[in-house]
C-alpha positions, 0 to 999 in steps of 0.5 A: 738070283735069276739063272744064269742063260749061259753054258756051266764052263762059262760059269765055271771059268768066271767063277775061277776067275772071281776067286782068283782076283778075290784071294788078292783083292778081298776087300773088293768084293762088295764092290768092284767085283760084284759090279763086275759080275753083274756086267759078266752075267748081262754079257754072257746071257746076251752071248747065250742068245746069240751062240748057245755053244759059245765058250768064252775061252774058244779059239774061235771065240778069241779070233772073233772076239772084235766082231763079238765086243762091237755087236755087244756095244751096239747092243747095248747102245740100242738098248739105251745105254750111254756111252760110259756104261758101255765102257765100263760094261766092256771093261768088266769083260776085258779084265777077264781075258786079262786074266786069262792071258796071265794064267795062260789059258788063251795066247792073247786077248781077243779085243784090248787095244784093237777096238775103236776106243770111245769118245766122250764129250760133256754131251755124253754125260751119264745124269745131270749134274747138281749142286744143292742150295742151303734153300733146297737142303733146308726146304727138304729138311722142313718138309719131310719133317711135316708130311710123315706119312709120305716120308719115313725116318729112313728117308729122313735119315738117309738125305741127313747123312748122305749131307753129313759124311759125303759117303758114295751109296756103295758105303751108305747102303751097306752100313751096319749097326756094329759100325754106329757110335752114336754118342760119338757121331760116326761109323766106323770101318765105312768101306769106300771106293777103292777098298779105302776103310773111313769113318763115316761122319753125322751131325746132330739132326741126324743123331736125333733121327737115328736115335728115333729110328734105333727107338722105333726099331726096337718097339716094332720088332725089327731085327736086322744087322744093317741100318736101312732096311726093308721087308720081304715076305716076312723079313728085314733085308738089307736096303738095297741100292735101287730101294734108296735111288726110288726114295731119292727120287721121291725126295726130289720132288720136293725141290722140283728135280725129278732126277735127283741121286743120292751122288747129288747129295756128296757133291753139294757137301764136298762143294760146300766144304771146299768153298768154306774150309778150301779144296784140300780140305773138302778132297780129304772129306772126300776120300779122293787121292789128290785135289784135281778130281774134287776140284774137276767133279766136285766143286762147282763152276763159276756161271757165265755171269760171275766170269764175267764180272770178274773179268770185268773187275780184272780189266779195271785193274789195268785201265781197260774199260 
C-alpha cells in the first residue's frame, strides 16, 4: 500500500477509530469501512498538503473544519468528481468526528448540519444508466464465445453470473471456491451490501463455463482461494474491482456501449424478473429491504412513446378522442 503523506497521530487516531467501529460492525469490514478508508486516506493526504502539521482532532482544526470540508469539496469538484463522490467523500470524513464526539475526544463536530447541503438532480447522475435487451445479452453470449482469443473464460464467466445472481461487484469480486456448489448452482455465504449474507444463484451456461474454468485451473496450475483472478509477479491474486470494470468495459464494445458497468448488468436481471415474476419478487432477487428502491433504481420507465399510448387508450375508455 502507498504511504500515507499524513502526520503518525492521524494515522493513529483512524486507525483507533477502524477498530472501534469494527469490534460492532465485523462484517463490514470488507466493505463499508474499507470504502471509508480509501476516502480517509485521499483526505488526509490532501490535508497534508495543505497543512503538514494538521492534526484532525486540533482545536484549531475543529474551529475551521467548515472552511477546511469547503476547500475539500471544491477540490475535489475540480478534479472532476460528481456531486454524489463528493457526498459520500465527505460522508467518510463526518463519520469519524461523529465518533469522536461519542468517545468524547473533541466537544462538537466541526462540520455535521453546518454546511450548504448538496443538491442533486437527474443531471447529476454518477453514469448513464442501461437496461440490456435479450438481443444484446445474447449477441455478447455469441460473441465471446467465438473470439476466444479477446475474451477469456473469466470474462465469459463474469458477464454470466453477474446475469444470473444479480449480486453488486463488491460480492462477485470477493467470491471463493469454499463458497461454490457446483452441481447445486449457487454460492453460499455471499456478502452484500449492508452486511446482508445470500446465496448467490447461477444457471446452466454458466455451470459449464465455471466447470471449464475449474478444468483449466487445475491443468495450468492456478492455486488461488478466490474465483477470478490475476497474476502478478509470479502470483494468482484475487481480481480486484477495477480488473473486472476494464473487462466490463472491454465487453461493452461489443453492443456498442463503451461505458458499460458490471451494476448495468444487476439492473437488466432485476428488471427482467420484475417485468416476469412482478416487483416483490425481483426486490427479494434483489436483496433490498422494500420494493420503492427496486422499483425507483431498477426497473425500467416507460418511453414517452409507450406513455403516450396508454394515455391515449385510457381516454378512449372514457370517450375522449
Amino acid at each position: 500500500m502507498e504511504k500515507w503523506k499524513t502526520t503518525v497521530r492521524n494515522k493513529r487516531i483512524y486507525q483507533e477509530y477502524l477498530m472501534s467501529c469494527l469490534s460492532a460492525h465485523a462484517e463490514t469490514e470488507k466493505t463499508t469501512y474499507k470504502t471509508y478508508q480509501e476516502n480517509m486516506k485521499k483526505f488526509l493526504e490532501w490535508m497534508h498538503q495543505e497543512d503538514k502539521n494538521r492534526y484532525l482532532l486540533s482545536k484549531d482544526t475543529i474551529e475551521h473544519g467548515i472552511e477546511i470540508i469547503e476547500r475539500y469539496r471544491n477540490y475535489l469538484r475540480e478534479i472532476g468528481n460528481s456531486k454524489r463522490t463528493i457526498m459520500n467523500k465527505t460522508t467518510a470524513i463526518s463519520t469519524f468526528y461523529d465518533w469522536a464526539v461519542r468517545r468524547r475526544k473533541i466537544k462538537y463536530h466541526p462540520f455535521k448540519d453546518r454546511l450548504e447541503k448538496l443538491r442533486f438532480s437527474d443531471k447529476d447522475k454518477i453514469r448513464n444508466s442501461y437496461f440490456l435487451s435479450t438481443e444484446d445479452i445474447l449477441k455478447v453470449r455469441f460473441y465471446m464465445s467465438v473470439e476466444v482469443k479477446k475474451y477469456d473464460l473469466q470474462d465469459r464467466i463474469l458477464w454470466e453470473l453477474f446475469l444470473d445472481s444479480a449480486c453488486r461487484i463488491s460480492a462477485i469480486q470477493s467470491l471463493k471456491l469454499s463458497q461454490l456448489h457446483l452441481e447445486k448452482g449457487y454460492f453460499s455465504g455471499v456478502e452484500e451490501k449492508e452486511g446482508y449474507i445470500v446465496n448467490a444463484f447461477f444457471f446452466n451456461e454458466c455451470s459449464k463455463l465455471i466447470r471449464e474454468w475449474l478444468q483449466y485451473r487445475e491443468k495450468h496450475g492456478i492455486i488461488s482461494e478466490y474465483l477470478f483472478v490475476t497474476k502478478y509477479k509470479k502470483s494468482w491474486n484475487n481480481m480486484s474491482q477495477g480488473a473486472i470494470r476494464a473487462r466490463f468495459k472491454k465487453i461493452g464494445k461489443i453492443i456498442g456501449i463503451g461505458d458499460l458497468y458490471p451494476h448495468t448488468l444487476r439492473k437488466t436481471a432485476i428488471n427482467l424478473i420484475s417485468n416476469l415474476g412482478g416487483i416483490d419478487v425481483a426486490s427479494s432477487y434483489a436483496n433490498h429491504r422494500g420494493t420503492q428502491v427496486t422499483s425507483n433504481h431498477y426497473v425500467a420507465k416507460d418511453s414517452p412513446e409507450e406513455v403516450r399510448n396508454d394515455l391515449i387508450k385510457l381516454r378512449k375508455k372514457v370517450g375522449i378522442f
